[in-house]
N, C-alpha and C positions, 0 to 999 in steps of 0.2 A: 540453471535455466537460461537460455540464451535469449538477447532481448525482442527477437522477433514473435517468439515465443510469447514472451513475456506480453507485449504490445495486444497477439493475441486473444489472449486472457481477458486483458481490459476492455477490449472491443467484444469481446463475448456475452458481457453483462451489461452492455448499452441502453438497452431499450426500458424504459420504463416502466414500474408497475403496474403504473394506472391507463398504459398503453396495452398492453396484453397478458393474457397469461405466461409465466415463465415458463421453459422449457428444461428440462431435466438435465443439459448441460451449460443452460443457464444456471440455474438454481446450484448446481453444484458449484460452478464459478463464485459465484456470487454468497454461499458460505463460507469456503472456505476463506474469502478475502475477510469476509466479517468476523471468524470464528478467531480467525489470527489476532485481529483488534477486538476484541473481547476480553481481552487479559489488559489489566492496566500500564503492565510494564510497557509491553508492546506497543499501547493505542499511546505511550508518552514517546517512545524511540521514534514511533513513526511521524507523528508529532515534532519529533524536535527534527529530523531530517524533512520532515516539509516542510516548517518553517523557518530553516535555517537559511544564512545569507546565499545566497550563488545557487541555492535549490540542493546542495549538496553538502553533506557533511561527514568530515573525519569521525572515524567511531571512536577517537582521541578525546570529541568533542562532544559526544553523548551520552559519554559512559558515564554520567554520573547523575541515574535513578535510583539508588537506593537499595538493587543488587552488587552482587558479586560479579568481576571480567569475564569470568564462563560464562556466568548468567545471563551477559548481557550477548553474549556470542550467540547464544542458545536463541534469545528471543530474534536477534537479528536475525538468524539462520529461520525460523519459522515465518518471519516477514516475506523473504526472499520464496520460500516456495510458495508461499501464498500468492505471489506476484504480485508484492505491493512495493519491494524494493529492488533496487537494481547497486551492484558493487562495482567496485574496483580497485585492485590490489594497486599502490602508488610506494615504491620502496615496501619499507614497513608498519605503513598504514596502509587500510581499507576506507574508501568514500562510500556512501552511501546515497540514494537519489531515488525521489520519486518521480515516476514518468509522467508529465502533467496528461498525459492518457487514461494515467490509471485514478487519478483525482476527476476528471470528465465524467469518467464512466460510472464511478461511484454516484459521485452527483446528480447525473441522469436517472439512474438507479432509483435513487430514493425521492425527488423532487420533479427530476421529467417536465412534463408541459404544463405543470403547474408553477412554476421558478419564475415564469411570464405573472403570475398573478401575483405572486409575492413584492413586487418592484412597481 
């Protein structure tokens, strides 16, 4: 998925709940990024790449959830079409990164013009 694309994705499920009805290629965006973190493995990989230092992390440096090296390939690779992550081949590592886009947009998603009342 190229990151134009990718970026997207993230702006597709911006608006808010409690702002509108979702629209059918909202709502489809907007599962499948949730269905992906729905599995534990994933909602920790993606986790440990968003909260890792520089916003980006070696999968050198993630790989140790509890699966197997394919497993963890597997889970990455479903992140990645979900458009929650973005790579890059570096030698022979892969980086991993989220697009603080796609953390906005989540956010908005679920919290919206309420995030004002919370503060």
């Amino acid at each position: 998925m190229c990151q134009h694309r990718y970026i997207s994705n993230a702006e597709v499920c911006c608006s808010p709940v409690t702002e509108r009805p979702m629209s059918a290629g909202e709502a489809e965006t907007a599962a499948r990024m949730f269905k992906a973190l729905g599995d534990p493995v994933r909602l920790r990989l993606f986790s440990a790449v968003a909260s890792h230092e520089g916003g980006e992390a070696c999968v050198c440096d993630i790989s140790d959830v509890g699966v197997s090296q394919p497993t963890v390939s597997h889970h990455l690779k479903k992140l990645k079409e979900a458009g929650l992550l973005t790579s890059e081949r570096r030698g022979t590592w892969v980086y991993y990164r989220v697009e603080p886009a796609v953390l906005a947009a989540m956010g908005r998603l679920l919290v919206g013009s309420s995030a004002a009342a919370l503060t």
